[in-house]
Structures are given as structure tokens and as C-alpha cells.
PyMOL Python script that loads the backbone (N, CA, C, O; Angstrom):
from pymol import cmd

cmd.read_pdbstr("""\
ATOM      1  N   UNK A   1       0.841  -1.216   0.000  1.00  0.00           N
ATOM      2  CA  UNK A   1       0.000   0.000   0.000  1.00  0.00           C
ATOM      3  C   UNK A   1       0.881   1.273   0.000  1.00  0.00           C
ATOM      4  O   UNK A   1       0.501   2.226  -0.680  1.00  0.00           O
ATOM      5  N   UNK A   2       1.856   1.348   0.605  1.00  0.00           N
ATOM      6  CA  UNK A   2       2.869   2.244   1.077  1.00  0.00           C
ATOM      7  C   UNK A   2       3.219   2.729  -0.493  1.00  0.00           C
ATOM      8  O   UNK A   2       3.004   3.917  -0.735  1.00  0.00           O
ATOM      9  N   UNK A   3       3.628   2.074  -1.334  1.00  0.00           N
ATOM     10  CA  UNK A   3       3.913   1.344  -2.632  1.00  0.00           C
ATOM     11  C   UNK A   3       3.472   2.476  -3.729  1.00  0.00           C
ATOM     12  O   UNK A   3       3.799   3.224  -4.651  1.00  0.00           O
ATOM     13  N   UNK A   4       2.402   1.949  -2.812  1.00  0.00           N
ATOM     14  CA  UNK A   4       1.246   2.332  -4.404  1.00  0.00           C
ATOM     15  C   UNK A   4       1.066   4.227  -3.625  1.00  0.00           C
ATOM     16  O   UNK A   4       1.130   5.330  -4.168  1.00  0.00           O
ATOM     17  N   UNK A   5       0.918   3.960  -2.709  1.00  0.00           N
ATOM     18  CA  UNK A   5       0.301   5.743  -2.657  1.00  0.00           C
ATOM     19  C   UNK A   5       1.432   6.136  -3.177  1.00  0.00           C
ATOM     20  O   UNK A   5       1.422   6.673  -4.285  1.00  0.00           O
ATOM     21  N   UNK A   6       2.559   5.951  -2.510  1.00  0.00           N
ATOM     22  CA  UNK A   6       3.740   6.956  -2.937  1.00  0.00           C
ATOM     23  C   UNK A   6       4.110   7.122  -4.530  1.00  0.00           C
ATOM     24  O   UNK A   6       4.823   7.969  -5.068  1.00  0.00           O
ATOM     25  N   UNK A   7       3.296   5.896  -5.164  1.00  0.00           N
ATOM     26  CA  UNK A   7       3.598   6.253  -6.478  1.00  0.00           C
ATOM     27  C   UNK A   7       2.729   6.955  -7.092  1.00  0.00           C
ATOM     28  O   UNK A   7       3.041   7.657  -8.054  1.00  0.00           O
ATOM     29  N   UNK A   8       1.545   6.872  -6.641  1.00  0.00           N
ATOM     30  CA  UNK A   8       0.287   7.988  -7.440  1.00  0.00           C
ATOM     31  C   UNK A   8       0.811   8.793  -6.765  1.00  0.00           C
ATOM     32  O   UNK A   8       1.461   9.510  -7.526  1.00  0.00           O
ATOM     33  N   UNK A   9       0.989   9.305  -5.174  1.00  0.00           N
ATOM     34  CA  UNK A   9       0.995  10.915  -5.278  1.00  0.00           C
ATOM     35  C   UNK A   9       2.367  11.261  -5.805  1.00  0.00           C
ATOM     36  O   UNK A   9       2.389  12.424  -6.207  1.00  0.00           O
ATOM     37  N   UNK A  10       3.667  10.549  -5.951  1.00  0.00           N
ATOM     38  CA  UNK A  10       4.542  11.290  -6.995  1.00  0.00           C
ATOM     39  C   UNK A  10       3.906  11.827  -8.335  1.00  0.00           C
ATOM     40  O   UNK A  10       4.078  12.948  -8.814  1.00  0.00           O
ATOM     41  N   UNK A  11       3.011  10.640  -8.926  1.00  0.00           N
ATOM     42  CA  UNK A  11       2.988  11.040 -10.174  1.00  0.00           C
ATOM     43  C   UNK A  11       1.731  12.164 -10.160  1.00  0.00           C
ATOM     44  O   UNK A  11       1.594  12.915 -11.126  1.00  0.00           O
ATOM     45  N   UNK A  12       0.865  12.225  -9.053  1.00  0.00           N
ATOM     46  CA  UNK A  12      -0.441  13.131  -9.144  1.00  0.00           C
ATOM     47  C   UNK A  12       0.591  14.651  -8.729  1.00  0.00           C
ATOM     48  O   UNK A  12       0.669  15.647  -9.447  1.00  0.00           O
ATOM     49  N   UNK A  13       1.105  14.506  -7.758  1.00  0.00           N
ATOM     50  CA  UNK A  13       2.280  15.400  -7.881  1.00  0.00           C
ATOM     51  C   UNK A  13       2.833  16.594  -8.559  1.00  0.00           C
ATOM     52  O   UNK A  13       2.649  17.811  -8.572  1.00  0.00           O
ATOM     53  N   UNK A  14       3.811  15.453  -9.277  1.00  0.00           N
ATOM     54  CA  UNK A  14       4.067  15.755 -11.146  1.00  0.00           C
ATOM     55  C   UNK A  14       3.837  16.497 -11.660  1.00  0.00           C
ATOM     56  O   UNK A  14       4.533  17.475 -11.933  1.00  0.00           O
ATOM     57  N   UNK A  15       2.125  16.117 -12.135  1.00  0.00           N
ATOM     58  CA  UNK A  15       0.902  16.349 -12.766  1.00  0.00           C
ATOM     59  C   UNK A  15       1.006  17.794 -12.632  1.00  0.00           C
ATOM     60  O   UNK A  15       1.367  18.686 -13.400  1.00  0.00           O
ATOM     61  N   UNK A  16       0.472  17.755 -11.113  1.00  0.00           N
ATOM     62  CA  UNK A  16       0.109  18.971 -10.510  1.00  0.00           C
ATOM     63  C   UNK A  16       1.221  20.329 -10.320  1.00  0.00           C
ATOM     64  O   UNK A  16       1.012  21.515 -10.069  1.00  0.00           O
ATOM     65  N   UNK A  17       2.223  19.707 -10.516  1.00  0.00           N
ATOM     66  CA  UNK A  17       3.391  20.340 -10.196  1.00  0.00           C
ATOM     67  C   UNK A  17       2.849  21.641 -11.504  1.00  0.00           C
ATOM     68  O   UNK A  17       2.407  22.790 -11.516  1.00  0.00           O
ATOM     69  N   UNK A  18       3.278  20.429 -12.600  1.00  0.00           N
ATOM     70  CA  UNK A  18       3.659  21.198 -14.068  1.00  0.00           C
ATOM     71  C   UNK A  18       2.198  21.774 -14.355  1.00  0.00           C
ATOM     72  O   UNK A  18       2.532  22.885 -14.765  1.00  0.00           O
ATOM     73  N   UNK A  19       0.891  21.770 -14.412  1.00  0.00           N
ATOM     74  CA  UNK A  19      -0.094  21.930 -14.465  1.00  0.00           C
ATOM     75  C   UNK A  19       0.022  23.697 -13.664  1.00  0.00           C
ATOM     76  O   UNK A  19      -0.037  24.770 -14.264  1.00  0.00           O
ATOM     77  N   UNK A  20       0.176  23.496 -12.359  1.00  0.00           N
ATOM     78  CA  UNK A  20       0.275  24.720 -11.260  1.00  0.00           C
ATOM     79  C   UNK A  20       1.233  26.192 -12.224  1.00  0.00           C
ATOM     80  O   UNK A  20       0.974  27.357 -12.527  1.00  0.00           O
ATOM     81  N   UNK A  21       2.320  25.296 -12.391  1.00  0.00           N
ATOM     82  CA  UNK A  21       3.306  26.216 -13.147  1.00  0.00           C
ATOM     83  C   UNK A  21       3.169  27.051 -14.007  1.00  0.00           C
ATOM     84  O   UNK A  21       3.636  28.190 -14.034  1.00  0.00           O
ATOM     85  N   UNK A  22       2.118  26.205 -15.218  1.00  0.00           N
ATOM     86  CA  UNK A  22       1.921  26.467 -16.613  1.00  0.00           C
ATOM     87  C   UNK A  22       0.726  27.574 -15.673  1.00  0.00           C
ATOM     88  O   UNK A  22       1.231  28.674 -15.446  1.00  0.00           O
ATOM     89  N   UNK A  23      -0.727  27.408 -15.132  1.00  0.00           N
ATOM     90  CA  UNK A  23      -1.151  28.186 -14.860  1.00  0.00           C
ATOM     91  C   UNK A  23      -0.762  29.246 -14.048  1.00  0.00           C
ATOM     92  O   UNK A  23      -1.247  30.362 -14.230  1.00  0.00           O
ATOM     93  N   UNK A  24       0.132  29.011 -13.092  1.00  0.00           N
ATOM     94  CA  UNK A  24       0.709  30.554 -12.366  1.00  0.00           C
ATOM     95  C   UNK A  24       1.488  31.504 -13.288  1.00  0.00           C
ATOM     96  O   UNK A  24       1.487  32.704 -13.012  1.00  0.00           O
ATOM     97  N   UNK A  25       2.292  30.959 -14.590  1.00  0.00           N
ATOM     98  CA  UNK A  25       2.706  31.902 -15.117  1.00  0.00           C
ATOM     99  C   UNK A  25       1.871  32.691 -16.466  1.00  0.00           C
ATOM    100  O   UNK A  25       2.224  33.673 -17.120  1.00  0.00           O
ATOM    101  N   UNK A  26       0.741  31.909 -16.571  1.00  0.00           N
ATOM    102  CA  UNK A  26      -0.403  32.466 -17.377  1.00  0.00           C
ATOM    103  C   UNK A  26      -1.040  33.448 -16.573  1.00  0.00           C
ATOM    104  O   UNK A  26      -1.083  34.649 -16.838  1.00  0.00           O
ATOM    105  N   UNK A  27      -1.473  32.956 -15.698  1.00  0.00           N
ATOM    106  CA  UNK A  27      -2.054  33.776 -14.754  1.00  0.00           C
ATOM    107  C   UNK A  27      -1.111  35.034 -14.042  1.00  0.00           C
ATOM    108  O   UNK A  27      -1.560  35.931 -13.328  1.00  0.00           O
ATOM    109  N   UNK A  28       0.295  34.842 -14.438  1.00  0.00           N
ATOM    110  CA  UNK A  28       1.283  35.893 -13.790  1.00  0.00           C
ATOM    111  C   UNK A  28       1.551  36.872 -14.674  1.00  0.00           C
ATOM    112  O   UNK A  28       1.665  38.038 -14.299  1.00  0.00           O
ATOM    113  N   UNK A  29       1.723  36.392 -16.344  1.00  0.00           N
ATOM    114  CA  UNK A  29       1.674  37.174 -17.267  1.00  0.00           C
ATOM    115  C   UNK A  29       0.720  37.711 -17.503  1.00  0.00           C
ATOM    116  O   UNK A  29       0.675  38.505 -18.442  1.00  0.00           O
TER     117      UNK A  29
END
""", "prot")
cmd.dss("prot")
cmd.show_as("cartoon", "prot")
cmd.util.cbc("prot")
cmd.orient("prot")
């Protein structure tokens, strides 16, 4: 179990990381 979360929330993460980015600098420009 340990396993598995840590691998979805890396990859939900990720996701979210690059997702956040792309919109804060849309939203910054």
C-alpha cells in the first residue's frame, strides 16, 4: 500500500506540479 500511494501521489504530484506552473505563469503574465 505504502507502494502504491507513494507512487500515485509522486505522479499526481508531477501532474500537478507542471499543471500549477503552466497556470501561475499564465495567470502571472
Amino acid at each position: 500500500m505504502p507502494d502504491k500511494g507513494k507512487s500515485k501521489s509522486g505522479s499526481t504530484k508531477k501532474n500537478t506540479g507542471k499543471k500549477d506552473t503552466k497556470n501561475k505563469g499564465s495567470k502571472k503574465k
